[in-house]
PDB file of N, CA, C and O in Angstrom:
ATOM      1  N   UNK A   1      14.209   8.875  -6.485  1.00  0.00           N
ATOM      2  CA  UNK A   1      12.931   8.212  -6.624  1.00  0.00           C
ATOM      3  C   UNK A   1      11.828   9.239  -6.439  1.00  0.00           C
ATOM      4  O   UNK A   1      11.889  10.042  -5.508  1.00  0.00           O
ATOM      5  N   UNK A   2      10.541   9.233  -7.546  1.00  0.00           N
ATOM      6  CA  UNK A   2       9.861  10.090  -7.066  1.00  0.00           C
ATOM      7  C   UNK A   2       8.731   9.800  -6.541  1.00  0.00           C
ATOM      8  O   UNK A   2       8.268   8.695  -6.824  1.00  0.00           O
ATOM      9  N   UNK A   3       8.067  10.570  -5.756  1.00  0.00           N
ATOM     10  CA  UNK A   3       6.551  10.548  -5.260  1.00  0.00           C
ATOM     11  C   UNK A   3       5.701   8.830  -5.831  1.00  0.00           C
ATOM     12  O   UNK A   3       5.429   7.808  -5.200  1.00  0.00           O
ATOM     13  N   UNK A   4       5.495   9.276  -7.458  1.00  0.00           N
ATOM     14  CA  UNK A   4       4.450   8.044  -7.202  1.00  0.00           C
ATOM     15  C   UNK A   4       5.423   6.766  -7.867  1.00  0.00           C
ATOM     16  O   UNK A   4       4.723   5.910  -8.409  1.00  0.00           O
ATOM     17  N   UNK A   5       6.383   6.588  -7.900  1.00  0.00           N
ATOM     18  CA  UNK A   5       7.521   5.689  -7.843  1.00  0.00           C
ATOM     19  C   UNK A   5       7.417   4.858  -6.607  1.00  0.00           C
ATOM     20  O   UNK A   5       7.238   3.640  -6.581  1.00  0.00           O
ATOM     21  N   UNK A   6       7.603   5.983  -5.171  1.00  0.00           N
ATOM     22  CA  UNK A   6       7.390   5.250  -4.017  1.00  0.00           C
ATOM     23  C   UNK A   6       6.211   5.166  -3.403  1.00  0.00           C
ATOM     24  O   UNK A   6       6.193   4.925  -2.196  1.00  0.00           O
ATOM     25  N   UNK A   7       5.149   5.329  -4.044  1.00  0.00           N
ATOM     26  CA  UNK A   7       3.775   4.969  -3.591  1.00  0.00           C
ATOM     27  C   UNK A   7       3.469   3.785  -4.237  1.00  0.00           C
ATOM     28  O   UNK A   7       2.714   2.919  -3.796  1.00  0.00           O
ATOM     29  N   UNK A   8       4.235   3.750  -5.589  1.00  0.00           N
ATOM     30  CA  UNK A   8       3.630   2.138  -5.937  1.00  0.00           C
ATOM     31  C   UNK A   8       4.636   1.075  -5.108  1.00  0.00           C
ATOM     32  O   UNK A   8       4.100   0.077  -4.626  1.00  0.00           O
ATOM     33  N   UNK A   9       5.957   1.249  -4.948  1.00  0.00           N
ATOM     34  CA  UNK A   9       7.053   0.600  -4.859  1.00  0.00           C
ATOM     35  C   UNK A   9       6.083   0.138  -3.022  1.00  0.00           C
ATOM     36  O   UNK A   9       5.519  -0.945  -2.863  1.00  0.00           O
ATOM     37  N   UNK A  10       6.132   1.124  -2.038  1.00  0.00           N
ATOM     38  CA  UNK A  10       5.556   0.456  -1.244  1.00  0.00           C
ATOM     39  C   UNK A  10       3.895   0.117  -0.684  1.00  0.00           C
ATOM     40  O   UNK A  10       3.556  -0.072   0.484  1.00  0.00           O
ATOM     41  N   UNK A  11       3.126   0.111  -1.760  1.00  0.00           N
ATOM     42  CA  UNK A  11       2.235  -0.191  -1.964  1.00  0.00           C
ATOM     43  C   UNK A  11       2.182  -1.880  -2.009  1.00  0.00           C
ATOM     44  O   UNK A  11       1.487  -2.738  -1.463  1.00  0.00           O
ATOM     45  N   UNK A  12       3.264  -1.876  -2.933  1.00  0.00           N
ATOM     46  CA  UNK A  12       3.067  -3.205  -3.612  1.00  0.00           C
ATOM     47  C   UNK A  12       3.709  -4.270  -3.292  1.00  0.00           C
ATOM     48  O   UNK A  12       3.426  -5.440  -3.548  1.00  0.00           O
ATOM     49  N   UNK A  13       5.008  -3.633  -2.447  1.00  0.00           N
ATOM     50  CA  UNK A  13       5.824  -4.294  -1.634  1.00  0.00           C
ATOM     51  C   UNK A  13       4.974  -4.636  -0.333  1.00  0.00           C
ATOM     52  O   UNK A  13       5.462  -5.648   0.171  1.00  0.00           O
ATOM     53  N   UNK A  14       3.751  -4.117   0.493  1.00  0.00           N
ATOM     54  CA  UNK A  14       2.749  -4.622   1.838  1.00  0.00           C
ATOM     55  C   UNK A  14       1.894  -5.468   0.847  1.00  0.00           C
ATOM     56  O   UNK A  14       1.550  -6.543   1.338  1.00  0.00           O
ATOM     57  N   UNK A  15       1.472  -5.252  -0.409  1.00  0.00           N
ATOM     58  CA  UNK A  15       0.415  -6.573  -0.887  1.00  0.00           C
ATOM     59  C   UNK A  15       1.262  -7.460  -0.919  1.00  0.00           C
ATOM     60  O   UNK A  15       1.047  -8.415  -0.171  1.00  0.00           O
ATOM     61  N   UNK A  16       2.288  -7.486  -1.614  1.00  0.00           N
ATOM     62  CA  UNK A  16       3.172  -8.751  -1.977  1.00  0.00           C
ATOM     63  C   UNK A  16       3.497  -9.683  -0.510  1.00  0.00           C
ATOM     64  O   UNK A  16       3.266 -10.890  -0.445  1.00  0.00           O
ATOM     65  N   UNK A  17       4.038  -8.922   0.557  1.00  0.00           N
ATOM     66  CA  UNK A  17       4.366  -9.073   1.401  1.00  0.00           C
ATOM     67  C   UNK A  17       2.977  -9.993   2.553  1.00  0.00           C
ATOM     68  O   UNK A  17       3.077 -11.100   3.082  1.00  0.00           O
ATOM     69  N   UNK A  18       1.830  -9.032   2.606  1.00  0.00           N
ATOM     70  CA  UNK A  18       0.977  -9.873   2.647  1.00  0.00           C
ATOM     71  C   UNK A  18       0.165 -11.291   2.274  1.00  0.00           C
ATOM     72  O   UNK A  18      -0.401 -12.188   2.898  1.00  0.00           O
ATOM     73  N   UNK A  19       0.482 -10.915   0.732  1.00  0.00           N
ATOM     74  CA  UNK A  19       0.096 -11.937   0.191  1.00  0.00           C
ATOM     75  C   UNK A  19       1.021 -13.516   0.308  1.00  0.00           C
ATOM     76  O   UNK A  19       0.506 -14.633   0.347  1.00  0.00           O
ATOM     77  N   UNK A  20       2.515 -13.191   0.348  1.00  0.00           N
ATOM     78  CA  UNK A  20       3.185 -14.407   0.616  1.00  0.00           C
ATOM     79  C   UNK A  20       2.968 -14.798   2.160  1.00  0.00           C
ATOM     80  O   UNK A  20       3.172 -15.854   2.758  1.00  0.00           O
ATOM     81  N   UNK A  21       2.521 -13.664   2.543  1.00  0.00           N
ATOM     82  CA  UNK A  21       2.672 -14.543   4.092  1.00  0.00           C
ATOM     83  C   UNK A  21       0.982 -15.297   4.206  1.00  0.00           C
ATOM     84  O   UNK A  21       0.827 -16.114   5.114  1.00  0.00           O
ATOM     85  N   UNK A  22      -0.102 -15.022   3.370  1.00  0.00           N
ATOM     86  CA  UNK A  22      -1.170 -15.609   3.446  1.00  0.00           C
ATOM     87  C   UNK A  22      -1.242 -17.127   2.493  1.00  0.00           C
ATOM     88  O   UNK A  22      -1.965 -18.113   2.641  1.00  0.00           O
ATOM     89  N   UNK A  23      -0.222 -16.839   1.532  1.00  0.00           N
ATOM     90  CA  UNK A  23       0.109 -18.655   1.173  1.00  0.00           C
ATOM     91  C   UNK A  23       0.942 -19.484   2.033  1.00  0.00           C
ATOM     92  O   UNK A  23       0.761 -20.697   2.145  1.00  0.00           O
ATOM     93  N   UNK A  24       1.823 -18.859   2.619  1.00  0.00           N
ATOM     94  CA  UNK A  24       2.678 -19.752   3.249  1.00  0.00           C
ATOM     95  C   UNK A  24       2.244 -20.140   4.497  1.00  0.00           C
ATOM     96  O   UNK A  24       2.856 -21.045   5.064  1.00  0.00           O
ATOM     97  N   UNK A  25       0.940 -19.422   5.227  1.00  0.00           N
ATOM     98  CA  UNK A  25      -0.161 -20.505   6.225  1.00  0.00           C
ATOM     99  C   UNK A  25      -1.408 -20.595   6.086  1.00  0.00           C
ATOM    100  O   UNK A  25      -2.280 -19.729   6.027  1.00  0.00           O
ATOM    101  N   UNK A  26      -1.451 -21.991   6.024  1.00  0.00           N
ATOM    102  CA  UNK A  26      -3.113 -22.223   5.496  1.00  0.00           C
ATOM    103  C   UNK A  26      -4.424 -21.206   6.521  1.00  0.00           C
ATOM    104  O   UNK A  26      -5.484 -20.661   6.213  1.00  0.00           O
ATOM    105  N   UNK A  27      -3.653 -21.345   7.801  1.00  0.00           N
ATOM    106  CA  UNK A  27      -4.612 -20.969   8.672  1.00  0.00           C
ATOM    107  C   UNK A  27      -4.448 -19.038   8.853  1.00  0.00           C
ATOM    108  O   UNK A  27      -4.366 -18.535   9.973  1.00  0.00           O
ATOM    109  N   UNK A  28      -4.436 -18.595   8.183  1.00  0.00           N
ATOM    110  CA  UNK A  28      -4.042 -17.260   8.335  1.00  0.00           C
ATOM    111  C   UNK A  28      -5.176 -16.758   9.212  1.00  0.00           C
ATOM    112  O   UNK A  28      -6.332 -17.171   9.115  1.00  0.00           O
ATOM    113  N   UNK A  29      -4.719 -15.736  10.167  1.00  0.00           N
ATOM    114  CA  UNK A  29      -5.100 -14.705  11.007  1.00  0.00           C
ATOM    115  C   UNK A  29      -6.246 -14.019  10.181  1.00  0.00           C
ATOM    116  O   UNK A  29      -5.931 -13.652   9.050  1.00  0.00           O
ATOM    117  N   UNK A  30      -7.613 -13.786  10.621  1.00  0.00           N
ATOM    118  CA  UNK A  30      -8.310 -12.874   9.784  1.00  0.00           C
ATOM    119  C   UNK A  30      -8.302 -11.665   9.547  1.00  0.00           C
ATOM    120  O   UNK A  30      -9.054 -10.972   8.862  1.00  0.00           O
ATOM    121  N   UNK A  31      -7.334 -11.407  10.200  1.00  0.00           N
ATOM    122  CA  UNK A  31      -6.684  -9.790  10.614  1.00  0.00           C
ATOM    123  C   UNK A  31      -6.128  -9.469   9.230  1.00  0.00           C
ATOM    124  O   UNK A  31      -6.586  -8.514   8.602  1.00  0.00           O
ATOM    125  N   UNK A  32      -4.874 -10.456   8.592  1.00  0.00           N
ATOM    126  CA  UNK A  32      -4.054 -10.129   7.306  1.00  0.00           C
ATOM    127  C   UNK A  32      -5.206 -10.265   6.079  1.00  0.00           C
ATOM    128  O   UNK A  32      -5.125  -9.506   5.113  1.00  0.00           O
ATOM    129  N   UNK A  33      -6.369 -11.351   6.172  1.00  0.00           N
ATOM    130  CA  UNK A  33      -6.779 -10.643   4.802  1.00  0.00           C
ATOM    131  C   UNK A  33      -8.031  -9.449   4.728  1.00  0.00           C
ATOM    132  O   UNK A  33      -8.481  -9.014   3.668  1.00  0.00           O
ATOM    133  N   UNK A  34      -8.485  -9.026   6.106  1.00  0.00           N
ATOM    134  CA  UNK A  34      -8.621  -7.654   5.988  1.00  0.00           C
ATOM    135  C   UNK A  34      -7.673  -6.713   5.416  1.00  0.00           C
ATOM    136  O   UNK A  34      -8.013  -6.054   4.433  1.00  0.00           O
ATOM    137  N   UNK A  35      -6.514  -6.582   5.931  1.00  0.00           N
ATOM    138  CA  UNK A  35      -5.451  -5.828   5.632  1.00  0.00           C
ATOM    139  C   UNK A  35      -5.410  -6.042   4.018  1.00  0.00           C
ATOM    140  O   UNK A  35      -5.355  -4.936   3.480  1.00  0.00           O
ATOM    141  N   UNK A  36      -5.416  -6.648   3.479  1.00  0.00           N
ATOM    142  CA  UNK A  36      -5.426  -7.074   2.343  1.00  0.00           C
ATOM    143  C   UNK A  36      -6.556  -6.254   1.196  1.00  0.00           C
ATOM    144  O   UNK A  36      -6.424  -5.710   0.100  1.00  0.00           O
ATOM    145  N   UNK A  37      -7.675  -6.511   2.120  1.00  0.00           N
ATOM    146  CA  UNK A  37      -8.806  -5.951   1.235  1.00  0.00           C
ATOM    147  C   UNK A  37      -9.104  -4.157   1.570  1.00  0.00           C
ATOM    148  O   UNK A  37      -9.560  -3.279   0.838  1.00  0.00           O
ATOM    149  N   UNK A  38      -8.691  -4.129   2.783  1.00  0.00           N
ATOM    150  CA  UNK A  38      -8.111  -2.516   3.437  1.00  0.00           C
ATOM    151  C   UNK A  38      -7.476  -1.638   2.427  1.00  0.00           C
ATOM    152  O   UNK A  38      -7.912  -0.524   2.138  1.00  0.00           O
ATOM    153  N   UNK A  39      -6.270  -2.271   1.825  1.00  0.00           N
ATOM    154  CA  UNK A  39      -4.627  -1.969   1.115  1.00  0.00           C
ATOM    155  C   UNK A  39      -5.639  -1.773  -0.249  1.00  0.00           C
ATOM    156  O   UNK A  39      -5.868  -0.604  -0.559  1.00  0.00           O
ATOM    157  N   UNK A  40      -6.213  -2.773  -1.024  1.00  0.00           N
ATOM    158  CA  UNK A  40      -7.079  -2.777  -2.395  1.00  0.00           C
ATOM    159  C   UNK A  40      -7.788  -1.539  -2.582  1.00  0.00           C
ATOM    160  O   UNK A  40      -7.661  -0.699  -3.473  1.00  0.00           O
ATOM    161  N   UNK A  41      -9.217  -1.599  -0.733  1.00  0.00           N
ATOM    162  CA  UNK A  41      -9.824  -0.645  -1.038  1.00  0.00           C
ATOM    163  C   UNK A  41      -9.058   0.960  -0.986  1.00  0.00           C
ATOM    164  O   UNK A  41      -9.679   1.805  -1.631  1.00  0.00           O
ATOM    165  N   UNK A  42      -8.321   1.244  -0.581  1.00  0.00           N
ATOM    166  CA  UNK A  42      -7.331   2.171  -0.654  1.00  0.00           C
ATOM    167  C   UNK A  42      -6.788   2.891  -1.832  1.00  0.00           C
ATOM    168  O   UNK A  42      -6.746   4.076  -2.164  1.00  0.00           O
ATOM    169  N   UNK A  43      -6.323   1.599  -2.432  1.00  0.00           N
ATOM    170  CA  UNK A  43      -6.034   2.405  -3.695  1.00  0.00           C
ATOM    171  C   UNK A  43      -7.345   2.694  -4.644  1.00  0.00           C
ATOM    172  O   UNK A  43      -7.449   3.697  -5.349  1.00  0.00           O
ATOM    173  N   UNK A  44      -7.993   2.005  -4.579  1.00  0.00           N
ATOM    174  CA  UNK A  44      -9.200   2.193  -5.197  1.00  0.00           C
ATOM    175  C   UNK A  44      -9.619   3.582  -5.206  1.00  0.00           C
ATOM    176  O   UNK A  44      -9.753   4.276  -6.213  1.00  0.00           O
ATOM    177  N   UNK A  45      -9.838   3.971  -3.860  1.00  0.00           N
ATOM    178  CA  UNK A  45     -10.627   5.199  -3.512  1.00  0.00           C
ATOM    179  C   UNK A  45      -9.534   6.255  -3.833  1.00  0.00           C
ATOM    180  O   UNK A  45      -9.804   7.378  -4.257  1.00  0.00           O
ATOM    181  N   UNK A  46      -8.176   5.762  -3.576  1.00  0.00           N
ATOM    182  CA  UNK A  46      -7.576   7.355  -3.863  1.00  0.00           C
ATOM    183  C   UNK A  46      -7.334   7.508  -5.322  1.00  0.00           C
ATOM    184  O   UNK A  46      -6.782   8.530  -5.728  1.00  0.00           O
ATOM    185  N   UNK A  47      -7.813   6.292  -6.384  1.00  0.00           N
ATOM    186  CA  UNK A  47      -7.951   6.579  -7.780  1.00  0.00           C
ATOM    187  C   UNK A  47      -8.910   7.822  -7.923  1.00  0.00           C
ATOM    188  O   UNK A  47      -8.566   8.849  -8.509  1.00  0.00           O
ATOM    189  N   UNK A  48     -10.027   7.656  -7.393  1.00  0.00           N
ATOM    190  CA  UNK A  48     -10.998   8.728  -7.295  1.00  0.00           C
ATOM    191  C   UNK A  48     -10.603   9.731  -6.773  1.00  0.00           C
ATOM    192  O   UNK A  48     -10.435  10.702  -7.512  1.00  0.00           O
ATOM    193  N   UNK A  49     -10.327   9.860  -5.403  1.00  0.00           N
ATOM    194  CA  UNK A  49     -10.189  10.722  -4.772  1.00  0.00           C
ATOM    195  C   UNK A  49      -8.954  12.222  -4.692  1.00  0.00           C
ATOM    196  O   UNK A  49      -8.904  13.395  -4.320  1.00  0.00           O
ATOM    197  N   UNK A  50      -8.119  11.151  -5.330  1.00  0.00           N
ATOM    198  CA  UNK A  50      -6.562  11.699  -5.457  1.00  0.00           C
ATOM    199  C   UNK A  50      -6.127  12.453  -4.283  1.00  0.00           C
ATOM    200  O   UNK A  50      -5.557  13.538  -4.168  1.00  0.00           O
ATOM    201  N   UNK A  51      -6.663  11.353  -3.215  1.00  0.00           N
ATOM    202  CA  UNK A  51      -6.261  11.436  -2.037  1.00  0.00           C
ATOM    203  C   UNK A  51      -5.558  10.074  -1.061  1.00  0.00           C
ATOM    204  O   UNK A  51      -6.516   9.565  -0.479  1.00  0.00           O
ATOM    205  N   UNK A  52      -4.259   9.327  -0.688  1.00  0.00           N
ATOM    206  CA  UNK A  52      -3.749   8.492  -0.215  1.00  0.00           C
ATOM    207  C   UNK A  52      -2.879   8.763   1.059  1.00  0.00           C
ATOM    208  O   UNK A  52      -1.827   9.394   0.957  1.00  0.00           O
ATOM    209  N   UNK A  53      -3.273   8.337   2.118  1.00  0.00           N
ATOM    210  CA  UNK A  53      -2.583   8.746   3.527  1.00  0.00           C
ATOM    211  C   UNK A  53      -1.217   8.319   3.439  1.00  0.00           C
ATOM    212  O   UNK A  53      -0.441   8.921   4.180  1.00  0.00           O
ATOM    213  N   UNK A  54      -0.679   7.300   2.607  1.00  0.00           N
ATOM    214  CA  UNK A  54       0.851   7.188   2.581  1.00  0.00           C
ATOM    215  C   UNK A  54       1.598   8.056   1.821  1.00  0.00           C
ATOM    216  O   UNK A  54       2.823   8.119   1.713  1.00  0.00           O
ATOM    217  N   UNK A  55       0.931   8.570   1.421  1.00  0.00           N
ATOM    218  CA  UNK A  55       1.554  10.045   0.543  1.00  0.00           C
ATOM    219  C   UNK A  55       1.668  10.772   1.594  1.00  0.00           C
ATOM    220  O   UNK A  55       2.787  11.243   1.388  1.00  0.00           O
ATOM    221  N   UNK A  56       1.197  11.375   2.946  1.00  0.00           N
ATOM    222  CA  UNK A  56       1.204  12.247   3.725  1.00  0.00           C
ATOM    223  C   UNK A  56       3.075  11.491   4.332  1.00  0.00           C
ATOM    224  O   UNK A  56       4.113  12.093   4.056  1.00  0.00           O
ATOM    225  N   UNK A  57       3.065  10.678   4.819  1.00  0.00           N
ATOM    226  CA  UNK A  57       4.135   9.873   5.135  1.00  0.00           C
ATOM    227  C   UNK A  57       5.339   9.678   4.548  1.00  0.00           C
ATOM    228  O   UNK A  57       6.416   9.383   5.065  1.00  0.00           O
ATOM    229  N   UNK A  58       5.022   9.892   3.302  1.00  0.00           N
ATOM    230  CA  UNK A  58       6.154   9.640   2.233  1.00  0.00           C
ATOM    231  C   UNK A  58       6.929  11.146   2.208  1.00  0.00           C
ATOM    232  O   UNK A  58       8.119  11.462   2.226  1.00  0.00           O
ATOM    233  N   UNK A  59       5.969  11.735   2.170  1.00  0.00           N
ATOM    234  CA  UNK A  59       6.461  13.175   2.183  1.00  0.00           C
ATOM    235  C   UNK A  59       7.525  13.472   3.864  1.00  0.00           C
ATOM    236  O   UNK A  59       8.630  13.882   4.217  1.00  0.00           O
ATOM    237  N   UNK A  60       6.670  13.108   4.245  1.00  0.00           N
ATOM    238  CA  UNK A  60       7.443  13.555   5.555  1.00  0.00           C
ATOM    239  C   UNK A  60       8.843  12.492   5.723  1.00  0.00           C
ATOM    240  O   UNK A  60       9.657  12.577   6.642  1.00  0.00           O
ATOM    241  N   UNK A  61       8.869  11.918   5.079  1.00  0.00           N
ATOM    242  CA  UNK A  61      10.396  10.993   4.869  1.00  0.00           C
ATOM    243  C   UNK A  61      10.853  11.812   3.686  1.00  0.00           C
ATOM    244  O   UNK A  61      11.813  11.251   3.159  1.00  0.00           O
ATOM    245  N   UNK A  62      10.445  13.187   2.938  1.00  0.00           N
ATOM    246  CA  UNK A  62      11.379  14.078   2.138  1.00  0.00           C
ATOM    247  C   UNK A  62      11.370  13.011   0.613  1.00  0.00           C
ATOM    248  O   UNK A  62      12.430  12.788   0.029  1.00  0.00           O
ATOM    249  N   UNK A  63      10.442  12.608   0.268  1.00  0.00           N
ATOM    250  CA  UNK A  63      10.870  11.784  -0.990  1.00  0.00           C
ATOM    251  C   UNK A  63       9.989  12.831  -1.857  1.00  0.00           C
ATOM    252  O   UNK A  63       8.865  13.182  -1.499  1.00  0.00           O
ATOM    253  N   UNK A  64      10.607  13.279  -3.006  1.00  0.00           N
ATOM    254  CA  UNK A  64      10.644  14.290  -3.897  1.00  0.00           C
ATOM    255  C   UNK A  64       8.976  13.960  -4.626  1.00  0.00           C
ATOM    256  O   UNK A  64       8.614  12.844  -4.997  1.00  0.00           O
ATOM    257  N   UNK A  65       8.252  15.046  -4.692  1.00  0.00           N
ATOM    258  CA  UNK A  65       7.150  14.674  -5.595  1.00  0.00           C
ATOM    259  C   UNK A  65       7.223  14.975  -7.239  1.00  0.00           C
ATOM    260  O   UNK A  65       7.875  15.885  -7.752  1.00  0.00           O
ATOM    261  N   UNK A  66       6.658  14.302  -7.722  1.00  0.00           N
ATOM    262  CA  UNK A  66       6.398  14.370  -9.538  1.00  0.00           C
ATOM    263  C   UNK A  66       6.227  15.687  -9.335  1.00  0.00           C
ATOM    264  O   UNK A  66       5.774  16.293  -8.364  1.00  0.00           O
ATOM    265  N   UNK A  67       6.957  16.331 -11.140  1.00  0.00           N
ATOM    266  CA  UNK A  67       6.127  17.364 -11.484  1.00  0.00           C
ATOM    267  C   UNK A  67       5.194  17.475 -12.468  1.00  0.00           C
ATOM    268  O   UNK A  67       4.552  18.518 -12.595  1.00  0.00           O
TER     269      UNK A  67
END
């Protein structure tokens, strides 16, 4: 698996993950849909930036980067 393979894979796996747990209680914690809009603005900025802190992480778990 490479680099941005597992940046989308767990990217999308904490929205998803978030997101089912914010349908399945009406009363959700305001904590998860920060996290939510946190996770969005994130990728957003490292579109620009081509900078993402789970890339620092990913690496250090040895997962191979694109060439």
């Amino acid at each position: 698996m490479r680099m941005s393979q597992a940046l989308r894979l767990l990217s999308g796996s904490v929205l998803l993950f978030v997101f089912i747990f914010g349908i399945w209680h009406s009363d959700v914690w305001w904590f998860w849909k920060l996290f939510i809009v946190f996770m969005a603005l994130n990728q957003i900025q490292s579109a620009f930036t081509n900078w993402c802190p789970a890339i620092n992480m990913l690496k250090k778990l040895r997962i191979q980067e694109d060439c």
